[in-house]
N, C-alpha and C positions, 0 to 999 in steps of 0.2 A: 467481380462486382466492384463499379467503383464507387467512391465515396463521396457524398453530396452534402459540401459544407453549405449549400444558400439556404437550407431553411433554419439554420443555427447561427444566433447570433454572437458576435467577436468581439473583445474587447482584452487589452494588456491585461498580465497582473502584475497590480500595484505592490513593491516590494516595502516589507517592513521589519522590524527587529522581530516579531511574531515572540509566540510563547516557549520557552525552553525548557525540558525538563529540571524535575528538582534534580537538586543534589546526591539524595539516594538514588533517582535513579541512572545518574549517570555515572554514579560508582558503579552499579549495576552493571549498566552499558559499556564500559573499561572491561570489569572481568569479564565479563560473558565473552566479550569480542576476542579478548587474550587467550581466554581457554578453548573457545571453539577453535580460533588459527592456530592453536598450538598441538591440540587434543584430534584436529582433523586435518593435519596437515600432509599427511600420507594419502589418506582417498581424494582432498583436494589436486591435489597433483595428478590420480590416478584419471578424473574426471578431465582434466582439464586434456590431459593425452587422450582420451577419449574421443572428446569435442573437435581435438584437432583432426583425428582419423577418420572421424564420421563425414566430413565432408570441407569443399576448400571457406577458408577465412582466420579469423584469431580464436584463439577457445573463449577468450574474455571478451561480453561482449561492453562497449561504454557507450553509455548517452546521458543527455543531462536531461536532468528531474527536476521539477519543483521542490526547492527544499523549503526550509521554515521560514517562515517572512515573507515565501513566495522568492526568494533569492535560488537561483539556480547553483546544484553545483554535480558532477561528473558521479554517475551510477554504475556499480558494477555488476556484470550476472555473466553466467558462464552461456555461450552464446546456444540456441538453442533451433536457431531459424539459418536458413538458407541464406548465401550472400546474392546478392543481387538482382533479388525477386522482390518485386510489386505489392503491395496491396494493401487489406484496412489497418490503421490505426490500432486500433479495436483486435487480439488475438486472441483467436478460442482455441479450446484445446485439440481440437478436429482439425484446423487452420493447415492445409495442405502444404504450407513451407515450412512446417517442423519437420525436422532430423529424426532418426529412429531414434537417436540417443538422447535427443532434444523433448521428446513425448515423456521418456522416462525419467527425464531430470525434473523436469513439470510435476507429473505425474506423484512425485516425492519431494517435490520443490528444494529439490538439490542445485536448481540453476541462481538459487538465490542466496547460497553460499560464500561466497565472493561479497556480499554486501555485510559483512563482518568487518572489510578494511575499513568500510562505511562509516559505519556506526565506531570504531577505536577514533576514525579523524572526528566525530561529531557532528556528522553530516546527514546520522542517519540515528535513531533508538532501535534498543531491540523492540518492544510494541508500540506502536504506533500509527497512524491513515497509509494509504498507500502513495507511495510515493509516484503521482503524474508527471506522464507527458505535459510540455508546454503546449504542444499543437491540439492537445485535447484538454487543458487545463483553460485555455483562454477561450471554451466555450461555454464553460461553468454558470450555473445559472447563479445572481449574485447573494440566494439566500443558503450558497454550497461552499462559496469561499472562503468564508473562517474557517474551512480544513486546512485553508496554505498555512495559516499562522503558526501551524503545530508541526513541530521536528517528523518527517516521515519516519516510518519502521521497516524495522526488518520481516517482519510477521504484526500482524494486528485484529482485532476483534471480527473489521469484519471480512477479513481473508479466511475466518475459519468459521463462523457461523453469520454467514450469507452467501447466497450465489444468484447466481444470474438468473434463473428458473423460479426462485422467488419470486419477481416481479416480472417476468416476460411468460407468455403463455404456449402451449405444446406448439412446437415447430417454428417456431417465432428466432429471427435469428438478431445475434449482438452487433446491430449495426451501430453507426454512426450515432443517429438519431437518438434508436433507442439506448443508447448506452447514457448519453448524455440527457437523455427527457426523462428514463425512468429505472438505470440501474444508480447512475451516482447518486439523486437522491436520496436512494434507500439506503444505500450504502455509505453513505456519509451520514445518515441518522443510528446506522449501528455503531457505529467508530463511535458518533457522542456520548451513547453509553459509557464507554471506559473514558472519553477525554472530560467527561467534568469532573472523576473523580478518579487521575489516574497513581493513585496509590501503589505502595510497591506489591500490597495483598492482589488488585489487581492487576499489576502486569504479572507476578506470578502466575496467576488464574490464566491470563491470556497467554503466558508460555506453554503451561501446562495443556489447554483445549489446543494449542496449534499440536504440541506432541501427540496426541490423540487423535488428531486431524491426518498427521500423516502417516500415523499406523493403522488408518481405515476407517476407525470410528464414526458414524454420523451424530453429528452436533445437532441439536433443534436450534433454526430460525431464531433472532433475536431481534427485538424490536423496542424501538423509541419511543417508549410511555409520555416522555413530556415532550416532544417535539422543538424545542430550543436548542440553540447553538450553545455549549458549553459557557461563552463569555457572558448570554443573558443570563442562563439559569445564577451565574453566582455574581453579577451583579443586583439581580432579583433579593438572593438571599441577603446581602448586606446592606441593603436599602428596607429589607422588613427584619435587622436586628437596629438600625438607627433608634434611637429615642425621636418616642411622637410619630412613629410608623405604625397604620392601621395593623390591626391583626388578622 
């Protein structure tokens, strides 16, 4: 199948200093990243010999992402896909140019391991939006893009309770279109949940359901009561604590 960028409209994205995590949590984001590469540095290794036997290429795979601000910088995952095969954008987990080893790294989201070097450079948090493609990020529709502004993650709210099947109907497949007309939407309404209030209580909570996430658990659906981008909601709120703001 290929992929049909003309009924989706294109436009750069504008880079800007965007929002940083606090200070907790990027002491957070230092340890975590320290004791996973230290505490996982033997099955990293193990996998990464894996990847290389399972079929030809590097075991690490790199591309650049959209990072905060919309400022691009180099992502790591342990490669998971075939080299020099074709095709969408867009990868599901059926997607005929995964590796046997590569299903299984998915499948326990072990291929996302590697993005621990990530998150130590500050390029990445432990919870966080997912971090996009540019060739699928410059199709965004413009009421989706204050998700660049915010540091991508390693894991995030709505990598563990949301999926595609939520908003796509039986047999319906993640193309092009749909991913960009009616998964990012949703999917960036679940992230706002944790991005207006993302406390250290919840990114623990979001550490905590991705653990759970991949020891099998099914999470219920979560969804976005107020519908605003993080930066309305709390420019809203500071505009009705002003003196002489209606109630």
């Amino acid at each position: 199948m290929s992929e049909d960028h003309s009924a989706l409209a294109s436009r750069p994205i504008d880079p800007s200093d965007g929002v940083a995590p606090s200070r907790a949590r990027r002491v957070l984001d230092v340890a975590g990243a320290v004791a996973g590469l230290l505490l996982l540095s033997v099955p990293l290794l193990i996998v990464y010999v894996l990847v290389r036997l399972s079929s030809r290429g590097p075991g690490v795979f790199r591309q650049t992402r959209v990072g905060q601000g919309g400022r691009p910088f180099v992502m790591y995952k342990f490669r998971t896909m075939r080299q020099g095969v074709g095709g969408l954008t867009v990868t599901a987990n059926c997607d005929p140019r995964l590796t046997k080893i590569g299903k299984l790294l998915r499948q326990w989201s072990l291929d996302e391991l590697p993005q621990l070097v990530n998150v130590l450079r500050g390029q990445m948090t432990l919870v966080g939006p997912r971090p996009e493609t540019y060739g699928l990020a410059v199709h965004y529709d413009a009421d989706c893009r204050w998700i660049f502004d915010h540091r991508p993650g390693l894991t995030g709210v709505s990598e563990v309770r949301f999926r595609d099947f939520d908003v796509l109907g039986p047999g319906e497949e993640v193309d092009l279109v749909n991913y960009i007309e009616r998964i990012v939407p949703a999917r960036v309404s679940v992230d706002a949940v944790y991005l207006r209030d993302p406390s250290l209580r919840a990114t623990f909570g979001a550490l905590w359901d991705t653990v759970k996430h991949v020891l099998g658990f099914t999470l219920p659906p979560l969804k976005d009561t107020q519908k605003k981008p993080p930066q309305e909601t709390a420019t809203a709120a500071r505009t009705a604590e002003e003196p002489g703001s209606a109630a």
